[in-house]
N, C-alpha and C positions, 0 to 999 in steps of 0.2 A: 705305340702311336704311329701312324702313317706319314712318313715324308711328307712336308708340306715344302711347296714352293715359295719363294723370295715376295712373290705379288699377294701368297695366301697372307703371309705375317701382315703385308701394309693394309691389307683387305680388314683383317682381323683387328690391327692394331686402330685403324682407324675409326671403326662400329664401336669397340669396347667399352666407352664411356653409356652405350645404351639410349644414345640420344642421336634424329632425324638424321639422314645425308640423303644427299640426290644422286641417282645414279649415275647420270654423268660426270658430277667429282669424283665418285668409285675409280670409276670409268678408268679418268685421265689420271688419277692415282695408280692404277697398277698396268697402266698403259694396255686395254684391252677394248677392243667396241664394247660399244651399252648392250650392244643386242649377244654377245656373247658373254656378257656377265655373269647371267642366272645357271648358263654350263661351269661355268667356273666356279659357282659355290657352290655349286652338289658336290665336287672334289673333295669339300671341309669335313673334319670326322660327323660320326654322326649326332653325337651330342649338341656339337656348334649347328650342323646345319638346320637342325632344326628350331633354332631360336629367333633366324630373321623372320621380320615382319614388313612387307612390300604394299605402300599407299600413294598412288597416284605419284608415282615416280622417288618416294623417298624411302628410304633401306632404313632398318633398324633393327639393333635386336632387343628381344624382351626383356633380358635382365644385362647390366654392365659384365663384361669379364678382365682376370687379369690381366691383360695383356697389354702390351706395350711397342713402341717400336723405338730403336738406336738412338737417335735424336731426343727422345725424350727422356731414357733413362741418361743419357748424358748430360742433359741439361736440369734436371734432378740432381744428381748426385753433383754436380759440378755448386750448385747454390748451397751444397753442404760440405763443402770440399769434401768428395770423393771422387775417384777416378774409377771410371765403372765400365765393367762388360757386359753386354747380352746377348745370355744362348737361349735359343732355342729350345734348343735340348741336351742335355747332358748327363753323366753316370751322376753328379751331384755337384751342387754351388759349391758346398763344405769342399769338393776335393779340388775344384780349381785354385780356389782361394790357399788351399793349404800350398800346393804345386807353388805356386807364387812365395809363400812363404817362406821356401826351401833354398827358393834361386836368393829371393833377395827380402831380406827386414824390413827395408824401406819402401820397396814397391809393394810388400803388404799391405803398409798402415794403411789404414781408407782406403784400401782397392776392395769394391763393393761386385759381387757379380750378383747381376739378377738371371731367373730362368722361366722358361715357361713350363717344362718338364724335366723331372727327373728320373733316370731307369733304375738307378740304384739309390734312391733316395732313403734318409733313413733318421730315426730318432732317437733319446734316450736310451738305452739301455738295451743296446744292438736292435730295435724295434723298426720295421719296415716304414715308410713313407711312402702312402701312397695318395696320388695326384692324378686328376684329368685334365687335359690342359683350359685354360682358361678358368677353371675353379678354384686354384689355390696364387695366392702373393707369396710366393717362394725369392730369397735372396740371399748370400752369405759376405760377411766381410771380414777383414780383420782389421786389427789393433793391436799395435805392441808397445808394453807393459815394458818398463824398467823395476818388475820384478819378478819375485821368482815364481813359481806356478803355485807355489803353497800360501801364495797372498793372494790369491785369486779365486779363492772358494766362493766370495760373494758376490763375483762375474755373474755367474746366471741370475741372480736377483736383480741385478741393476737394470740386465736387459730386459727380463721378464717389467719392473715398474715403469723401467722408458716402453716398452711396448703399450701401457695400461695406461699411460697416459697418453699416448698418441691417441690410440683408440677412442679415449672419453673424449681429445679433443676434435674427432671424425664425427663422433656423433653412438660412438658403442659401449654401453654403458658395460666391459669387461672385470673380471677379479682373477686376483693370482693364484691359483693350487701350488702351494708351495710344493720343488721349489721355481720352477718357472714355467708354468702350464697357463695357459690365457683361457679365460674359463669364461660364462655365462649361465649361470647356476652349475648343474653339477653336467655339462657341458661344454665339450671343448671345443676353444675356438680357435687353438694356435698351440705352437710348440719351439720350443728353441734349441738347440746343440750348440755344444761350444766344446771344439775339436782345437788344443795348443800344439804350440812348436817353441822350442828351445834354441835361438842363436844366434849371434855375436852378443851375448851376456844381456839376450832380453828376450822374454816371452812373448810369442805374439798366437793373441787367442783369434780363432777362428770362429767367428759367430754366426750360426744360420739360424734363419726363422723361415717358418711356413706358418702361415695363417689361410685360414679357410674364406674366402672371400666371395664364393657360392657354394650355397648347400652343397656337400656331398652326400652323394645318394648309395652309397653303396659303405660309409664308416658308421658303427653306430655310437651315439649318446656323444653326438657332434652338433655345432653350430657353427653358422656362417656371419660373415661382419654386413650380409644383406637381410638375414635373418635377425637379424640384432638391432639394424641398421632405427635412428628414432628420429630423423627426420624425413620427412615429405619429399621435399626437393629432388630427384633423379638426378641436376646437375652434380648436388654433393656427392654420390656415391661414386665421382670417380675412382681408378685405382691409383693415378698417380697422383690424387693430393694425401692418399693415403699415404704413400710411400714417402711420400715429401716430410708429413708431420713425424713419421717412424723415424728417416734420417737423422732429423732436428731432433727429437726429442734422445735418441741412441748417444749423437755427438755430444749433446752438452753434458747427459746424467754418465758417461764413463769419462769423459774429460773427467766429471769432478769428483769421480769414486779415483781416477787417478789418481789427484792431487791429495783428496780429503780422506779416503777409504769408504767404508759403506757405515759407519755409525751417524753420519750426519742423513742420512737417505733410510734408513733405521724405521723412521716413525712412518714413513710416508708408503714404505711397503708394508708395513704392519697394516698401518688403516685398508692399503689394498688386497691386504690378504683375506678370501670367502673363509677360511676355515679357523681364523683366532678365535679362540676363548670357546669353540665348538670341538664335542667328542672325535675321536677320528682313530681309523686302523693302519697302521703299518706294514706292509705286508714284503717277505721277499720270496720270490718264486712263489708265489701264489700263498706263502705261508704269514699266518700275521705274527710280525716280531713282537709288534706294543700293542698299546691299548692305551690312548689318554685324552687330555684333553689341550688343546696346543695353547704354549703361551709366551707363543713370541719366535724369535729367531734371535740367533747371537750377531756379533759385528763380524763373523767367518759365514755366517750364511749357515748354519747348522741350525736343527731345529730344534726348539725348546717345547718339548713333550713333559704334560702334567700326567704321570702314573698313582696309581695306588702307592705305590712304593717311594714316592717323592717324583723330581724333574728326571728328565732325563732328556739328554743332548742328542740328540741324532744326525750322523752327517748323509748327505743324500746317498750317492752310492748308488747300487741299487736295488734302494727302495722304491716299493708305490705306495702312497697313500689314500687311504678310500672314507668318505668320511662314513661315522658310524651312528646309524640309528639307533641302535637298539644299546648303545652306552650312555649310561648318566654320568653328564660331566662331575670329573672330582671333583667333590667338594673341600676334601682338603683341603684344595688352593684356591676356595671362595677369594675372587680377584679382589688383592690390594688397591683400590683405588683412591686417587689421587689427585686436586685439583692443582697447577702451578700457577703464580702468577709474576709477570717479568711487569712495575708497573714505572713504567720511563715516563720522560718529561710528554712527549709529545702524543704517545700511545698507550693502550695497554697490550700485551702478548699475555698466552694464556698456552696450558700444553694441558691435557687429559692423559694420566699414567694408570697403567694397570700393571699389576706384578712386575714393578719397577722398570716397565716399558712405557716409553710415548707412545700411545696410539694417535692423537691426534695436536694437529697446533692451528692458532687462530691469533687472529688479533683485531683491534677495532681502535680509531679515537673516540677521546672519552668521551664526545659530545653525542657521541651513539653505542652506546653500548647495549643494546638490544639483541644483538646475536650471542654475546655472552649467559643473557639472562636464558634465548632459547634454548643454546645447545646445555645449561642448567636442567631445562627442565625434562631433557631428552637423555642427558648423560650421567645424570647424579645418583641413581640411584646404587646406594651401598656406598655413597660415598664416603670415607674415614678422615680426609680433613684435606682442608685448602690453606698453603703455603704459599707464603710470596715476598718479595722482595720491592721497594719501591721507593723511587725518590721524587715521587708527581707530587706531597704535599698532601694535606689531609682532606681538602675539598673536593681532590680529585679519587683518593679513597673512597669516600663516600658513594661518588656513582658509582664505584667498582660495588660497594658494600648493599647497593642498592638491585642490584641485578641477583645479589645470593643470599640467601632466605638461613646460610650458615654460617658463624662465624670464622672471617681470616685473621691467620699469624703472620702477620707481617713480620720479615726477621728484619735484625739491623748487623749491620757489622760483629764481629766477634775476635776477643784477643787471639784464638787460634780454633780450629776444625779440621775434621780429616787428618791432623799431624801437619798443618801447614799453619806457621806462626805470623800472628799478623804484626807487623814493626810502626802502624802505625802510632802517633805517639795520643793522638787523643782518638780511641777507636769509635767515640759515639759521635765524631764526625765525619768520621771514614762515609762515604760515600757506598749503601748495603750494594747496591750494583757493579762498581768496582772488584769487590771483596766476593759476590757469588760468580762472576766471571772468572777469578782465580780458582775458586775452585772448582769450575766446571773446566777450565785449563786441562787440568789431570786427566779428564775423560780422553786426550788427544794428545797429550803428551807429558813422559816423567821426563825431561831432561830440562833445564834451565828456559825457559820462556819469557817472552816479552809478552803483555795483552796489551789489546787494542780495541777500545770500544768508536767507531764513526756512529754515531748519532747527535742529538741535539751539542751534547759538547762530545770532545775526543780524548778520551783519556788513555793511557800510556803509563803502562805498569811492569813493576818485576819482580820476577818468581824464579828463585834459583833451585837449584836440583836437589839442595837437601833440605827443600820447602818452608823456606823464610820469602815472607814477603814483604819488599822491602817498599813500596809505597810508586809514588809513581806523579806523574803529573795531570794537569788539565787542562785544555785549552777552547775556548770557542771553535765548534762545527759551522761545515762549513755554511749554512745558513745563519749563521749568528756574524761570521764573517763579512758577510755579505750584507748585512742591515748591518750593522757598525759601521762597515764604507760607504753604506748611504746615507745615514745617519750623519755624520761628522765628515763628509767630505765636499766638495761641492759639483763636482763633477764627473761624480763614480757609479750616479745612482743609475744604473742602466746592466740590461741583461747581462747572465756571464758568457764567456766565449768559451772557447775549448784549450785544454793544458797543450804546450808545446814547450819544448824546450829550451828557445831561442824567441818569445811571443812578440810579435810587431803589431798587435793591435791593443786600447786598452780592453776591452772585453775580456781576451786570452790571455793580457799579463794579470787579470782580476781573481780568473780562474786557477791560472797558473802557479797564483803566488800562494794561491791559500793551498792548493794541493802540496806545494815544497815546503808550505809549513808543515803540514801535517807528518810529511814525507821523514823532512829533518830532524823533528819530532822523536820517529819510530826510531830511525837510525842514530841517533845520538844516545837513544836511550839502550837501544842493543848493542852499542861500544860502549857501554858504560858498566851494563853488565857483563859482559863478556870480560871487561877488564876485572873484575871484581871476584869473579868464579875459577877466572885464568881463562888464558885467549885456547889451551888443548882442547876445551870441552863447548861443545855444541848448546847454542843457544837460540832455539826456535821463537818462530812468530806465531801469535796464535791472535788473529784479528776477525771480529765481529760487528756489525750495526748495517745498517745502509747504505752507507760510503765504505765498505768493506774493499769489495772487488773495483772499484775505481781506486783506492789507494794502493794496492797491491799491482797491477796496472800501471801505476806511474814509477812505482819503485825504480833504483838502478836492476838492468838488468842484472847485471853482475853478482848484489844482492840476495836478489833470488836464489838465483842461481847457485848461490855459495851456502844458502840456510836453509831448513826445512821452513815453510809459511805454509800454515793454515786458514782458509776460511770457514767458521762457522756461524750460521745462522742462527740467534738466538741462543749465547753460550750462559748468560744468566741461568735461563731456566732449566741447561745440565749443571750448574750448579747447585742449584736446588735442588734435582734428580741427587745428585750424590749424596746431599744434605740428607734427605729423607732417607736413602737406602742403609745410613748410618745410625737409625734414629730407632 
């Protein structure tokens, strides 16, 4: 690519969105007369130059490009806390970002470089990257992991679904090729590397993406996020709300593969996966290893291949996968399917399993449950049976019962499952939500746990390590709290404020008190077991409903700090997963 000068990037970065300017803002943007403008863009390669469009004094070009200028990737990356560079040009984002990583761990984390070109740019499995400028959204960053790199196998998946979701929410209706290819049928729209580093006793992976963001005309069985693009609007196709939504969606899904791992994100790549429950070939150096039909992915990001011969686990490597026409899927492993149902006081949750995987999750109140009936009559077929658990009461069964044309087993509590004994003393009062929580526990941790359910009420449970459970409490959520104080008070009935620690209003001391019960709650009942088990042995949190992540949140730091705490979404219904895979 040809040197470009300091006024070509403002020149470029300014048109890129694809939308009207006047030449005199040009102008007085790269400090040049009007009348010497149009000398000045013949200078751009020749791919760019031929894109503007000049009407009675307004500049544009015909399709947006990536491009950017300083100010704005700073001001992007800064609303997502990252600290960011932009080149121009460079041998590759990947090798800045590592460079950084070398000097210092901490100026790694969230140091984001974006690029406009790269001369050594490169992908999986030593494979070249190649770019023009303005037609690719190229960037790398890092993240460092307080583990070790052998817990990091399902890094590429994470990014690969936070990218799959930015994109659906840009407007590009993308799917993943396992294991992290951004795809558009059998079309590729994006690609990701992830290059670690090893130091002061924490991994920090270096993550770049390229994404195609105008056709390229020279790769083939490729697609562009403008090619893909499904709304109307020209404003939307900017590149920097794209980059905004990719930040956002990157931060939050490795934040919580940090904390949680990749089993809770599990079902949500699977649904995004183009090629589940479809034949596919394996291939290395052009030679095909397998032959199957894929069914699923592990919690390592490895992949779950149906053979002739049975499953078989594949770790990426380097593989390619191609999918395959001319194989009929195995039918040996005609997919186990499976309807769950999690049926709470205020909602119903619902999960679709196949071959002891979630493919999908949903939920609806009971006063509508009409998307359950539909995705019934879209997803049912081969179905083997619907499970569920519920404490709504049998009037609220009933519209559940009325959406499914097959009969459910509602379980109830059980003196013991899985090898985990239950201590309650009358088990057919035991609360079945309680009791499939526990053993959906397991799925996320064998050592001594606390559960936590925030929804309609809060319950507060415990499970020691050599799988007694010993019962646990209940207490009104916080919405029950909140009408009780307005109910029986006389001047409480008014909105809640926000927790503080020290509250001087009554709003926030309204707020504040119900959160420190709950809070007190947790922690009274983790020094209860922990005394019980002995204070040597580790005794996790494992909390789910609503008010999840606001209770965890209000915790003592210190707390945290001192225990592993989990959030998962929806732990009922891997209790049920466990139930069934038992069964």
């Amino acid at each position: 690519m040809m040197p470009l000068k300091p006024q070509h990037w403002k020149l470029l970065a300014a048109l890129s969105d694809g939308l009207p300017k006047h030449v005199s803002e040009l102008s007085r943007l790269v400090d040049i007369k009007p009348q010497q403008i149009n000398g000045f863009w013949q200078q751009m390669p020749p791919h760019i130059r031929g894109l503007l469009r000049q009407y009675d004094g307004q500049w544009r070009l015909v399709r947006p490009l990536a491009v950017f200028d300083e100010e704005q990737v700073r001001q992007i990356g800064a609303e997502h806390g990252f600290q960011t560079a932009l080149k121009h040009e460079c041998s590759s984002s990947n090798d800045i970002v590592l460079e950084q990583a070398k000097q210092s761990v901490e100026s790694a984390h969230r140091f984001l470089c974006v690029t406009h070109h790269q001369k050594k740019g490169r992908g999986r499995q030593g494979k070249a990257w190649e770019d023009r400028l303005g037609e690719c959204l190229m960037f790398s960053f890092g993240w460092a992991f307080d583990k070790a790199q052998g817990e990091l196998g399902a890094l590429a998946l994470v990014a690969a679904l936070a990218c799959q979701r930015a994109l659906a929410a840009f407007g590009v209706s993308a799917q993943i090729k396992w294991p992290n290819d951004l795809v558009v049928g059998r079309q590729k729209l994006g690609g990701i590397l992830i290059e670690t580093v090893r130091s002061s006793g924490k991994t920090v992976a270096v993550i770049g993406i390229g994404i195609n963001f105008v056709l390229p005309k020279e790769v083939e069985n490729a697609t562009s996020v403008q090619a893909a693009f499904q709304t109307a609007s020209r404003q939307g196709l900017a590149v920097a709300r794209l980059l905004s939504l990719l930040l956002k969606e990157l931060g939050g899904l490795l934040a919580q593969f940090e904390r949680h791992g990749f089993a809770p994100l599990l079902p949500a790549y699977i649904e995004a996966n183009r090629d589940f429950n479809r034949p596919v070939r394996l291939l290395q150096d052009g030679v095909t290893m397998y032959e199957g039909t894929v069914a699923g992915v592990t919690e390592q990001g490895a992949l779950r291949l149906l053979t002739e011969k049975g499953e078989k686990v594949v770790v990426s490597g380097e593989i390619s996968l191609r999918p395959n026409d001319d194989l009929v899927p195995v039918q040996a492993a005609k997919p186990k399917r499976h309807l769950l149902l999690d049926g709470g006081n205020s909602q119903l949750k619902w999960a679709w399993v196949e071959n002891g995987q979630i493919v999908h999750m949903n939920r609806a109140p009971y006063r509508d449950l009409g998307l359950l009936g539909a995705e019934w009559r879209e997803r049912s077929d081969g179905l083997m049976r619907i499970t569920g658990c519920a404490v709504c009461g049998e009037a609220k069964k009933e519209l559940v019962a009325a959406q499914l044309p097959q009969p459910v087993e509602w379980l109830l509590s059980m003196p013991q499952a899985l090898g985990i004994r239950n201590h309650y003393r009358n088990v057919a009062e035991h609360g079945s939500d309680r009791w499939f929580n526990a053993l959906g526990s397991r799925r996320f941790t064998q050592n001594a746990c606390v559960v936590v359910s925030c929804g309609t009420a809060v319950t507060v449970d415990a499970l020691t390590d050599d799988h007694h459970y010993l019962g646990g409490t209940i207490m009104p959520g916080f919405h029950l709290m909140k009408e009780a104080m307005a109910l029986k008070t006389a001047n409480l009935n008014r909105p809640l404020g926000r927790v503080y620690p020290f509250p001087t209003t009554t709003a926030n001391a309204l707020a504040s008190g119900m959160m420190d019960a709950v809070c007190g709650s947790v922690i009274l009942m983790h020094g209860r077991l922990k005394e019980k088990i002995g204070s040597e042995k580790p005794v996790d949190l494992i909390i789910t409903g609503g008010g999840a992540a606001k209770v965890v949140q209000a915790l003592p730091q210190t707390f945290v700090l001192d225990n592993t705490v989990k959030i998962v979404d929806n732990l009922v219904i891997y209790g049920l997963l466990n139930w069934i895979e038992q069964q």
